[in-house]
LUMMARDREN-390716 format. One record per residue (C-alpha): residue number from 1; residue in one letter; z, y, x. Coordinates in Angstrom, 2 decimals, m for minus. Layout:
% residues N
<rec i="NUM" aa="a" pz="Z" py="Y" px="X"/>
...
***
This chain:
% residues 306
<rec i="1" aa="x" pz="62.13" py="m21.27" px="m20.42"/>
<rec i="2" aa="x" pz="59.13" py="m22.68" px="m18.77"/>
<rec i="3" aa="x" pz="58.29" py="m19.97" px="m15.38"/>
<rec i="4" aa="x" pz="54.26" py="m19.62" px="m15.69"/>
<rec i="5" aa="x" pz="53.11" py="m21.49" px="m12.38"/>
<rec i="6" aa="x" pz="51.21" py="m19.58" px="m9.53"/>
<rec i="7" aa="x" pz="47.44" py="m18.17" px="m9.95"/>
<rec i="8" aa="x" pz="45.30" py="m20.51" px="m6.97"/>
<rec i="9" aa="x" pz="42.84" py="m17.92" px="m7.17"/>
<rec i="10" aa="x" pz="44.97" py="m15.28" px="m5.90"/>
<rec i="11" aa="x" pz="45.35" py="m15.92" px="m2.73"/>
<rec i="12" aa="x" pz="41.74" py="m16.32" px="m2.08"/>
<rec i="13" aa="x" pz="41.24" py="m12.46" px="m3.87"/>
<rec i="14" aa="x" pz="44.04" py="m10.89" px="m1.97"/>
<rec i="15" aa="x" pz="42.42" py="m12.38" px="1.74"/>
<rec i="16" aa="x" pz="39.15" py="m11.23" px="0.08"/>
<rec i="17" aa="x" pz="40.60" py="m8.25" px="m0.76"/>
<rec i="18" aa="x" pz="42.65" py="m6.91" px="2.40"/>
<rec i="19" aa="x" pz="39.41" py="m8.12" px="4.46"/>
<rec i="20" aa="x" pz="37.26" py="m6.06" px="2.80"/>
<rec i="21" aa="x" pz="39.55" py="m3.09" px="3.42"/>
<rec i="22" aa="x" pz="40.39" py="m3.66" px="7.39"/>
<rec i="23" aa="x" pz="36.35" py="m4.32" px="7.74"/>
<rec i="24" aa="x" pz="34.79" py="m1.28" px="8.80"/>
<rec i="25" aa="x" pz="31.60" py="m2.82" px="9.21"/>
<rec i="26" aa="x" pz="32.09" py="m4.23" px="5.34"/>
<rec i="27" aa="x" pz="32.78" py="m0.34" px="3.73"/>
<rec i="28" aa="x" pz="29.56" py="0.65" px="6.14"/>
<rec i="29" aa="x" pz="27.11" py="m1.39" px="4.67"/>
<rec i="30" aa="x" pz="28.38" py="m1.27" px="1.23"/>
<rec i="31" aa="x" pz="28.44" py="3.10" px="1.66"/>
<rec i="32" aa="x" pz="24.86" py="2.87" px="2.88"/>
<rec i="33" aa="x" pz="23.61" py="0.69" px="m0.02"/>
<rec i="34" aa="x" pz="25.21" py="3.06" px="m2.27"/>
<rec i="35" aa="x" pz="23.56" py="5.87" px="m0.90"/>
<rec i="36" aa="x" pz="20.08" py="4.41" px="m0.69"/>
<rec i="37" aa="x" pz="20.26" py="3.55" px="m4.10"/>
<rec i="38" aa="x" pz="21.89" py="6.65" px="m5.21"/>
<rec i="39" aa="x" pz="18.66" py="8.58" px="m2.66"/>
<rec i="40" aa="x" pz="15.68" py="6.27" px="m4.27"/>
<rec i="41" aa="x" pz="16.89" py="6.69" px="m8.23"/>
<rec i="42" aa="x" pz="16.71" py="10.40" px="m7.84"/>
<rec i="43" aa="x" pz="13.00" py="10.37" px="m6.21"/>
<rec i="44" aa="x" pz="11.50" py="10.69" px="m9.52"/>
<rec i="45" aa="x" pz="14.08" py="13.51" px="m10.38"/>
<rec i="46" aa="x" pz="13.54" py="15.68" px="m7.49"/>
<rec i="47" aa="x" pz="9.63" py="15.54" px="m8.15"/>
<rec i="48" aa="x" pz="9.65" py="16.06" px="m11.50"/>
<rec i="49" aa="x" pz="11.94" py="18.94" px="m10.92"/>
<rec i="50" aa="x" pz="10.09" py="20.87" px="m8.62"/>
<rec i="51" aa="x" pz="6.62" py="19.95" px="m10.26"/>
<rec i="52" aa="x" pz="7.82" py="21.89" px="m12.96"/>
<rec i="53" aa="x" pz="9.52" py="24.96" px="m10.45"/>
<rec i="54" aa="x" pz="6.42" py="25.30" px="m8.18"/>
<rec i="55" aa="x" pz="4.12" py="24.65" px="m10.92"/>
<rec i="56" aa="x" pz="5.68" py="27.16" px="m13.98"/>
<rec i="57" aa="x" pz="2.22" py="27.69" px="m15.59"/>
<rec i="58" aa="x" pz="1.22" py="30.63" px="m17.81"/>
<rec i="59" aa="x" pz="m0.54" py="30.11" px="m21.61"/>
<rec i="60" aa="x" pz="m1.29" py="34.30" px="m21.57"/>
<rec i="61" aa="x" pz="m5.18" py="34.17" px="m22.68"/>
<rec i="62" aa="x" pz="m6.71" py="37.56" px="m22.98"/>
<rec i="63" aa="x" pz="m9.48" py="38.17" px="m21.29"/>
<rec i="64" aa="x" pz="m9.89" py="42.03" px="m22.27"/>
<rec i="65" aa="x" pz="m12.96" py="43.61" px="m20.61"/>
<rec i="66" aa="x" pz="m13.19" py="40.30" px="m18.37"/>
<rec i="67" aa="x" pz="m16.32" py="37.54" px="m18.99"/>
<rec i="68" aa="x" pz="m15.68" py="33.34" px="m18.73"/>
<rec i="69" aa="x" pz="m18.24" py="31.84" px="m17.12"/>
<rec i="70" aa="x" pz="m18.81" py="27.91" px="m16.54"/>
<rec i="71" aa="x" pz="m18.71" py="26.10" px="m12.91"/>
<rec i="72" aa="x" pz="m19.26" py="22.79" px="m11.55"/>
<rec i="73" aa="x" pz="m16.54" py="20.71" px="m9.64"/>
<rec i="74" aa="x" pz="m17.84" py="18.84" px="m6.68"/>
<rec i="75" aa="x" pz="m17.25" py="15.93" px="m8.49"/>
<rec i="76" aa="x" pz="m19.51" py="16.91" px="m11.47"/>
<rec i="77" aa="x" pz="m16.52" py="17.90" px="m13.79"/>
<rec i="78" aa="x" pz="m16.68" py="21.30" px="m15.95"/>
<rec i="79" aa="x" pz="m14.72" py="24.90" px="m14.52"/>
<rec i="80" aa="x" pz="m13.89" py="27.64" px="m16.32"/>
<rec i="81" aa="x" pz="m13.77" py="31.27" px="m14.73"/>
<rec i="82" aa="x" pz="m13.11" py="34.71" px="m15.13"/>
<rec i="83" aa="x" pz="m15.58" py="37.59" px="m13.73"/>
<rec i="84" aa="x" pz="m13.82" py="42.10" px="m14.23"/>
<rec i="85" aa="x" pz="m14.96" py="44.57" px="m12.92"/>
<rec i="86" aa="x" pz="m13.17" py="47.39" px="m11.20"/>
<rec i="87" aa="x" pz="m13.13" py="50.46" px="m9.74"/>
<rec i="88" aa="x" pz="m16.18" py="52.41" px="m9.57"/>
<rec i="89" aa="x" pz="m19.20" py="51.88" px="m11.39"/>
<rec i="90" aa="x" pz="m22.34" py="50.71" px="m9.68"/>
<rec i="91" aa="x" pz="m25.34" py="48.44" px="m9.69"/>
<rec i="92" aa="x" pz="m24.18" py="44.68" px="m8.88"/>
<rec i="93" aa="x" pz="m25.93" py="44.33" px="m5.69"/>
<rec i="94" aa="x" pz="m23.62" py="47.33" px="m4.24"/>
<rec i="95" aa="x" pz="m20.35" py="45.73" px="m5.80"/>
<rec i="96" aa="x" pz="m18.25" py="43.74" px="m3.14"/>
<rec i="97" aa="x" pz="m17.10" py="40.27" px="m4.23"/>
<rec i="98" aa="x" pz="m13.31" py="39.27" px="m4.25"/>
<rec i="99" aa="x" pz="m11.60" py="35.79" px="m5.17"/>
<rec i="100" aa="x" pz="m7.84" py="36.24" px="m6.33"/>
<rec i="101" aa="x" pz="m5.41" py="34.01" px="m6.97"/>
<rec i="102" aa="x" pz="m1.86" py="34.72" px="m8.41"/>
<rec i="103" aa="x" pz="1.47" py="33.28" px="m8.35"/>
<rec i="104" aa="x" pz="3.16" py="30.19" px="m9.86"/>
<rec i="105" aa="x" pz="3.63" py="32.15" px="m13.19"/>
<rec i="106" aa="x" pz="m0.08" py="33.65" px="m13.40"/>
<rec i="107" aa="x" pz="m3.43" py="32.32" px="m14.40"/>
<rec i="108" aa="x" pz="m6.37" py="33.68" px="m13.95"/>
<rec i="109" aa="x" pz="m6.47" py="36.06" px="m17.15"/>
<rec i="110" aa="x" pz="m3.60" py="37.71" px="m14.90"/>
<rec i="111" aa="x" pz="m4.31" py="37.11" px="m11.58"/>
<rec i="112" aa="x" pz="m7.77" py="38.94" px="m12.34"/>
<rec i="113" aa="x" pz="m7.04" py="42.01" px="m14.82"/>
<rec i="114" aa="x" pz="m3.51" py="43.08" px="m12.51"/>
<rec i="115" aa="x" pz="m4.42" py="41.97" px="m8.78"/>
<rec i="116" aa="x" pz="m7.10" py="44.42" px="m8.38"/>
<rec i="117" aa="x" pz="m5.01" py="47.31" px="m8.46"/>
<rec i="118" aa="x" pz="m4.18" py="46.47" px="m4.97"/>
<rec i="119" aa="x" pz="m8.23" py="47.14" px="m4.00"/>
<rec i="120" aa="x" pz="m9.64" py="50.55" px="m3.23"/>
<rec i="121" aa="x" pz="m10.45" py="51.95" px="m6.60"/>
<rec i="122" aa="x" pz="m13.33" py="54.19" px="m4.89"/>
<rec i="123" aa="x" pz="m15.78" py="51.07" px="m4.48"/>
<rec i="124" aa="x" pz="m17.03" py="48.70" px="m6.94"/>
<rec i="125" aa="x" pz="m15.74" py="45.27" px="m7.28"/>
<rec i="126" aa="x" pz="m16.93" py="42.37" px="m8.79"/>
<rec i="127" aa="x" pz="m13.57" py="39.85" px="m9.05"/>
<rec i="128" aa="x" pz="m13.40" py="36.47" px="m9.85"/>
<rec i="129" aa="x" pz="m10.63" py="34.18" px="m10.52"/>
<rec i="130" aa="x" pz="m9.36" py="30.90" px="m11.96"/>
<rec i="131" aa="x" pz="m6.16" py="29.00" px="m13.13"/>
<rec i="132" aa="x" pz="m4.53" py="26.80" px="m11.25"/>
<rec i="133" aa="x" pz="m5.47" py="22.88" px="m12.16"/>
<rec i="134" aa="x" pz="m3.45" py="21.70" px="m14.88"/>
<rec i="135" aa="x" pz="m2.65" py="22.25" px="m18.88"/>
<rec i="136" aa="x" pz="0.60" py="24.03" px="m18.10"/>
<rec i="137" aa="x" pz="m2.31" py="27.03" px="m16.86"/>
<rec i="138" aa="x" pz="m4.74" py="28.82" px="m19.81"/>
<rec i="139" aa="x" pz="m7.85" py="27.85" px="m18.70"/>
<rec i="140" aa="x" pz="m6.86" py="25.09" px="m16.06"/>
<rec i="141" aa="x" pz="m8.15" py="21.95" px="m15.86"/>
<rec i="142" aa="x" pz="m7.01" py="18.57" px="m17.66"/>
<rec i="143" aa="x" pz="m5.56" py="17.14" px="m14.25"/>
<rec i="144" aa="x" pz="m2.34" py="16.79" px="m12.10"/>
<rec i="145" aa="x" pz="m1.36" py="20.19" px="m10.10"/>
<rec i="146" aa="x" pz="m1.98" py="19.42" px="m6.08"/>
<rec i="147" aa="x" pz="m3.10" py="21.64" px="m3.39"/>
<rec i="148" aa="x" pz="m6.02" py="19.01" px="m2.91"/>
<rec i="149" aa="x" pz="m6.99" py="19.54" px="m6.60"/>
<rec i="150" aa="x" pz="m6.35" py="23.26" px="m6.34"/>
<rec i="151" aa="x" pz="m8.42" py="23.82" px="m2.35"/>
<rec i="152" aa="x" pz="m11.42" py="21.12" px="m4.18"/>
<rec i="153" aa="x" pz="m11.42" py="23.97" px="m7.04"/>
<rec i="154" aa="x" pz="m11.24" py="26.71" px="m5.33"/>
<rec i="155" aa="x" pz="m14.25" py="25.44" px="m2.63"/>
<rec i="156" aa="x" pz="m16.52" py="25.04" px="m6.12"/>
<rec i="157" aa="x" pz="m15.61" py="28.67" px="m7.29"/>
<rec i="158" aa="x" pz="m16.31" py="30.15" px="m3.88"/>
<rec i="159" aa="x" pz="m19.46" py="28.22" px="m3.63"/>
<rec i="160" aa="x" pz="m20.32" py="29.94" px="m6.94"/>
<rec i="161" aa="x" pz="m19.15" py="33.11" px="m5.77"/>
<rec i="162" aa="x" pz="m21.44" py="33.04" px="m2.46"/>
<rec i="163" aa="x" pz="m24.33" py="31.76" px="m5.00"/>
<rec i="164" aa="x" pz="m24.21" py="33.98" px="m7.70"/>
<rec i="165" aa="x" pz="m23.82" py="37.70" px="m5.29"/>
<rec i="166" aa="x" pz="m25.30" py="36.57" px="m2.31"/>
<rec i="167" aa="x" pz="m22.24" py="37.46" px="0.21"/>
<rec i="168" aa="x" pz="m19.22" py="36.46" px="1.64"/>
<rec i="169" aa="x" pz="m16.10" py="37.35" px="m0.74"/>
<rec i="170" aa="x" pz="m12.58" py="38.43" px="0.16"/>
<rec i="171" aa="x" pz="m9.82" py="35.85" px="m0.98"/>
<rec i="172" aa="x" pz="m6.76" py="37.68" px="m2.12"/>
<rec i="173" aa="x" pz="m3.52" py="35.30" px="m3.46"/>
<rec i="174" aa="x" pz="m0.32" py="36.59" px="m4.39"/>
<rec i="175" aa="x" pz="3.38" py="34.18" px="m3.21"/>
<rec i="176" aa="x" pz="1.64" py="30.58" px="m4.45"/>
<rec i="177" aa="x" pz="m1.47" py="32.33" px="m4.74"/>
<rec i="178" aa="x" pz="m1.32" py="33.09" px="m1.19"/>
<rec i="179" aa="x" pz="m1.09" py="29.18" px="0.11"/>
<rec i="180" aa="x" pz="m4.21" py="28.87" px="m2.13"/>
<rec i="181" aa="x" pz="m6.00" py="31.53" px="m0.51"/>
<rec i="182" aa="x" pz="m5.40" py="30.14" px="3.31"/>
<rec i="183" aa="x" pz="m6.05" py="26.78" px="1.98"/>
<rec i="184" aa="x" pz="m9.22" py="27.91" px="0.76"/>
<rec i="185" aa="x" pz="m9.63" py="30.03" px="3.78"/>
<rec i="186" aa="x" pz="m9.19" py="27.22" px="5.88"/>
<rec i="187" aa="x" pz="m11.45" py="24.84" px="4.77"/>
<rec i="188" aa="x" pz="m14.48" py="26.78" px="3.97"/>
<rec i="189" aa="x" pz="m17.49" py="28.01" px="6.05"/>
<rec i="190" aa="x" pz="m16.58" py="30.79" px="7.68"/>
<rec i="191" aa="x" pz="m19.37" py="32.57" px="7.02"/>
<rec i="192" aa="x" pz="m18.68" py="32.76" px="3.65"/>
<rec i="193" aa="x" pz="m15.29" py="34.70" px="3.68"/>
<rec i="194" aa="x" pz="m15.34" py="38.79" px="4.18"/>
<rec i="195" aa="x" pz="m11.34" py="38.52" px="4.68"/>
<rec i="196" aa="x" pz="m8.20" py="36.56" px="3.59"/>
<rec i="197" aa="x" pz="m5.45" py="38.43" px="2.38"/>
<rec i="198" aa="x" pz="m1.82" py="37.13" px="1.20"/>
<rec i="199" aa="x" pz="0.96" py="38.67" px="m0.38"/>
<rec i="200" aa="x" pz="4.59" py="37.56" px="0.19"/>
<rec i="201" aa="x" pz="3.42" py="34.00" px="1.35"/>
<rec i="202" aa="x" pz="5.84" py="31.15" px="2.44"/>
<rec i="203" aa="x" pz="5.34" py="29.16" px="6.02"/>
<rec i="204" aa="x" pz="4.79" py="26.01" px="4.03"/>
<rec i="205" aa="x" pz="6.33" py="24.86" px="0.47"/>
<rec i="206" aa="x" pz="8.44" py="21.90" px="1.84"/>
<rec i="207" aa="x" pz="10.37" py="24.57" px="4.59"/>
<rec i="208" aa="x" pz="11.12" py="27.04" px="1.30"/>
<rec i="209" aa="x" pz="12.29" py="24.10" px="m0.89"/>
<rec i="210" aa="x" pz="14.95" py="23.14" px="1.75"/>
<rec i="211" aa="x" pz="15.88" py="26.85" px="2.06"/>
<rec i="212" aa="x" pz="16.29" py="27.48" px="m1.31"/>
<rec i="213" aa="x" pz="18.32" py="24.58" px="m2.09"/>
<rec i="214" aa="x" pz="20.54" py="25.25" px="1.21"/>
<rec i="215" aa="x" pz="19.12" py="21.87" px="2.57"/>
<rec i="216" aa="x" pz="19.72" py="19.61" px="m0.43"/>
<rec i="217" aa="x" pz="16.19" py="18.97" px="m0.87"/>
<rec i="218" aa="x" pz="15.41" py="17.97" px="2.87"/>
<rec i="219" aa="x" pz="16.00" py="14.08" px="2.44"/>
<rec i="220" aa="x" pz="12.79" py="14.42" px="m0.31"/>
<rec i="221" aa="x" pz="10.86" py="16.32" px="1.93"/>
<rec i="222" aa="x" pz="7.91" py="13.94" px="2.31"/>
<rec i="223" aa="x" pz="8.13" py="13.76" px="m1.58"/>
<rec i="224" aa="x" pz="7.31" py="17.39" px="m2.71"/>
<rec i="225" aa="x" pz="3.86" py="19.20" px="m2.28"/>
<rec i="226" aa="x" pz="3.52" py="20.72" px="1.61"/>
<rec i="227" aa="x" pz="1.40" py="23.61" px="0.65"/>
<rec i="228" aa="x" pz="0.99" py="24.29" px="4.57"/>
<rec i="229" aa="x" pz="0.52" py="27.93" px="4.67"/>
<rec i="230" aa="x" pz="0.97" py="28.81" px="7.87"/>
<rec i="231" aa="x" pz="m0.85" py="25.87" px="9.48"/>
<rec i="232" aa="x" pz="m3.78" py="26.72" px="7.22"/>
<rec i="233" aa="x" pz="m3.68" py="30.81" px="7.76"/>
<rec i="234" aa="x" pz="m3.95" py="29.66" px="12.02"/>
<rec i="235" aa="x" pz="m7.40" py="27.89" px="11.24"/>
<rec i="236" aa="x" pz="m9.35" py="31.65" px="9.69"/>
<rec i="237" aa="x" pz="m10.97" py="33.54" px="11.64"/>
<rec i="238" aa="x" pz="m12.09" py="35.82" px="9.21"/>
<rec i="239" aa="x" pz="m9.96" py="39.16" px="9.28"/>
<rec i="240" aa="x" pz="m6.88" py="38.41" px="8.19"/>
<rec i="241" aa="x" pz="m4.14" py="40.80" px="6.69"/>
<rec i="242" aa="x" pz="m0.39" py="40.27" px="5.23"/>
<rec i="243" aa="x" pz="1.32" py="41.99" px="2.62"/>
<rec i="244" aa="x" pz="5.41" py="41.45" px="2.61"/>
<rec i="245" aa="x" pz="7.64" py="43.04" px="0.17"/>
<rec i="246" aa="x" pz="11.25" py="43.53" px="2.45"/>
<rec i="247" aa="x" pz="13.00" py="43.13" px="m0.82"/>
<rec i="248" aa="x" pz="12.01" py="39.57" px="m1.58"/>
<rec i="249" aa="x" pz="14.78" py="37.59" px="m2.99"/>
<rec i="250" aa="x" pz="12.97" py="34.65" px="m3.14"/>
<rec i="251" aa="x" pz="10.60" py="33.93" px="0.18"/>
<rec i="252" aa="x" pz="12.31" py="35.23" px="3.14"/>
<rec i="253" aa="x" pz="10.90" py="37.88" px="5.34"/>
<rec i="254" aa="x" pz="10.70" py="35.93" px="8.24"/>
<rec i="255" aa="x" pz="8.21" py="33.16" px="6.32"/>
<rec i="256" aa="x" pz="5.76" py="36.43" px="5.57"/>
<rec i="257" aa="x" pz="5.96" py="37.27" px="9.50"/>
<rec i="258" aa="x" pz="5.81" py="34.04" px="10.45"/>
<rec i="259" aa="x" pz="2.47" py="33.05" px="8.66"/>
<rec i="260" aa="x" pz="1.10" py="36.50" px="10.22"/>
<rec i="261" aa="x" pz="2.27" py="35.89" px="13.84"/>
<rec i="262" aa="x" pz="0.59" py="32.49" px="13.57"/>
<rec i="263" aa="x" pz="m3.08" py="34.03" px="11.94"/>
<rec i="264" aa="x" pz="m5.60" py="32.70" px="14.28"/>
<rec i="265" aa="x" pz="m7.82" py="35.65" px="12.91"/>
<rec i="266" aa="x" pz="m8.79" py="38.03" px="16.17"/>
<rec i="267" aa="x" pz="m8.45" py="40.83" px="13.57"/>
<rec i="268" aa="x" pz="m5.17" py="40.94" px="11.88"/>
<rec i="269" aa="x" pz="m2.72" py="43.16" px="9.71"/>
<rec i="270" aa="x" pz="0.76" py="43.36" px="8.39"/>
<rec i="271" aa="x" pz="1.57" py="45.93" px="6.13"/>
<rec i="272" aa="x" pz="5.48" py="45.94" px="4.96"/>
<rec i="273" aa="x" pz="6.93" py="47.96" px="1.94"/>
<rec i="274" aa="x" pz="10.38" py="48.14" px="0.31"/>
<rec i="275" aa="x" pz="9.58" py="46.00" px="m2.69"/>
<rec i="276" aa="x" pz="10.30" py="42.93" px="m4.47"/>
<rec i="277" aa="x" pz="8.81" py="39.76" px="m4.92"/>
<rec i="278" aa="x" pz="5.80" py="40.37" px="m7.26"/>
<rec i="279" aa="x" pz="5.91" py="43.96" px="m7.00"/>
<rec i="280" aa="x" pz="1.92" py="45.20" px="m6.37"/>
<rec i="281" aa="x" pz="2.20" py="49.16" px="m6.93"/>
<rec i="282" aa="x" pz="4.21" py="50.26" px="m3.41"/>
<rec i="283" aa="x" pz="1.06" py="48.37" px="m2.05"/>
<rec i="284" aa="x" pz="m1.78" py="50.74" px="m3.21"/>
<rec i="285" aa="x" pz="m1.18" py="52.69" px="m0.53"/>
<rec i="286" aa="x" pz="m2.69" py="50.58" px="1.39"/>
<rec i="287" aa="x" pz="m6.52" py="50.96" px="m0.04"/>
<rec i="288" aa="x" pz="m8.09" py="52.42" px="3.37"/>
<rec i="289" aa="x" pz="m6.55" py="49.18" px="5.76"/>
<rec i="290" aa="x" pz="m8.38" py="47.20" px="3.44"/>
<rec i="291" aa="x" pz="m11.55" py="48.23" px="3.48"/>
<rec i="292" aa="x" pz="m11.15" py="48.59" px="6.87"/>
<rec i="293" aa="x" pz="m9.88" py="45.20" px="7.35"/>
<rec i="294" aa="x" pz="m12.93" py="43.57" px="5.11"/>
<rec i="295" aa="x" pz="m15.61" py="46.08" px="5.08"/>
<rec i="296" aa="x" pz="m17.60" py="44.30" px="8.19"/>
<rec i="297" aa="x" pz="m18.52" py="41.36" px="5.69"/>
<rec i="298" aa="x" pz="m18.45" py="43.33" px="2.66"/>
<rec i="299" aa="x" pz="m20.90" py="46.21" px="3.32"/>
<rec i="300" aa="x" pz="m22.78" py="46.70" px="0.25"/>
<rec i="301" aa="x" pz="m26.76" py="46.39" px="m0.15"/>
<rec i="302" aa="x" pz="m28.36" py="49.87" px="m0.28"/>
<rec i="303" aa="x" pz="m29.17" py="50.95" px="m3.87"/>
<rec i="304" aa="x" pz="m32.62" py="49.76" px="m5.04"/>
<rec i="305" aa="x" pz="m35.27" py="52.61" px="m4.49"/>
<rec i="306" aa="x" pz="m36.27" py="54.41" px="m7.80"/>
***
């Protein structure tokens, strides 16, 4: 019986083989390709994933005793608005203006009919609101969510706002709602905001993504939406006053402190309550620190004579 004669490619795989294996620069360069590949496929992943997480949406669409109105985007494109009214009843020119904003979960047919309980109920308030930019909102607009979309927005409502009553208007937002309402803060004429108030907010969206994935999101941070609250909430002036729930499972504490300690505002509050995340009602306690926290800009007109 014929023995089959040697492979001649074998020797050349085994020398291939065993220098592969005593190469440590070989298994480096090979474990970092790996890993850059592995890190760049899963871009489009990660972004997706927490578009959708930040950016939940709401479809709830009942306006109730509220009014849409129409506004124009600074670029000419259509708005859509919602005006309530709350607390007590008065002529409009003695009604204080607020602008709130809810969470990730809440568009403006909620943000506006369940935010105001928070107000004093003993003065008259005109409120305004709107969605968030995007379909997944009732009432947003036919675009991407961004806080550069969402800021560009909010500018045109407040613009409205000043328009339309003739005074500066409080800007109110709730966890997401509250980056929205220092970005808007921020980036507006001074003059033209009574106060900025935020409940629960986060130091920036980027440091809660990493601490809510226990640092698995930090490679991608460059990737997902900053939402700089704390950077924005040092550049008011305007009276500025924090609400934080010590029950939050879901933005620490210390990122409510944090975006207080760093207010640039000369006039500033932080009023803490044992409650959770989106809980409003252990709040209303706190009517008389915010009119006295807003009232400067807010003083109503005097009644017109009879």
């Amino acid at each position: 019986m014929m023995q089959p004669g040697p492979q001649r490619h074998g020797k050349s795989q085994n020398v291939l083989a065993g220098w592969a294996c005593s190469c440590p620069m070989f298994c480096t360069i090979c474990c970092a390709c790996w890993l850059f590949i592995t890190y760049v496929s899963l871009i489009p992943f990660v972004q997706w994933a927490s578009y959708g997480l930040l950016y939940a949406g709401d479809h709830y669409h009942e306006k109730g005793p509220c009014t849409e109105f129409g506004f124009k985007a600074f670029d000419g494109g259509d708005l859509l608005g919602l005006r309530c009214h709350y607390g007590a009843q008065k002529v409009p020119a003695q009604q204080r203006s607020v602008i709130v904003f809810g969470g990730n979960a809440m568009d403006m047919y909620d943000s506006a009919q369940h935010m105001p309980m928070m107000l004093p109920a003993g003065e008259s308030w005109q409120v305004f609101s709107m969605s968030m930019p995007g379909l997944q909102y009732a009432g947003g607009r036919d675009v991407p969510t961004s806080p550069t979309e969402a800021i560009q927005e909010a500018l045109a409502l407040l613009a409205h706002v000043n328009t339309e009553t003739g005074q500066p208007a409080a800007i109110f937002g709730w966890s997401l709602g509250s980056s929205l309402a220092a970005g808007l803060a921020a980036h507006a004429d001074q003059e033209h905001i009574a106060c900025l108030m935020m409940g629960n907010p986060f130091s920036s969206f980027r440091e809660l993504a990493v601490k809510l994935t226990m640092g698995i999101a930090a490679p991608y941070w460059f990737f997902l939406d900053e939402w700089a609250t704390a950077d924005w909430t040092a550049r008011v002036t305007a009276p500025t006053m924090v609400f934080s729930s010590l029950k939050d499972s879901l933005i620490p504490v210390k990122m409510h402190t944090e975006v207080y300690e760093r207010a640039g505002a000369p006039k500033k509050m932080l009023i803490e309550r044992q409650a959770s995340h989106m809980s409003f009602r252990p709040f209303m306690d706190a009517h008389d620190a915010v009119l006295d926290l807003c009232s400067a800009k807010l003083a109503p007109q005097p009644a017109p004579q009879p």
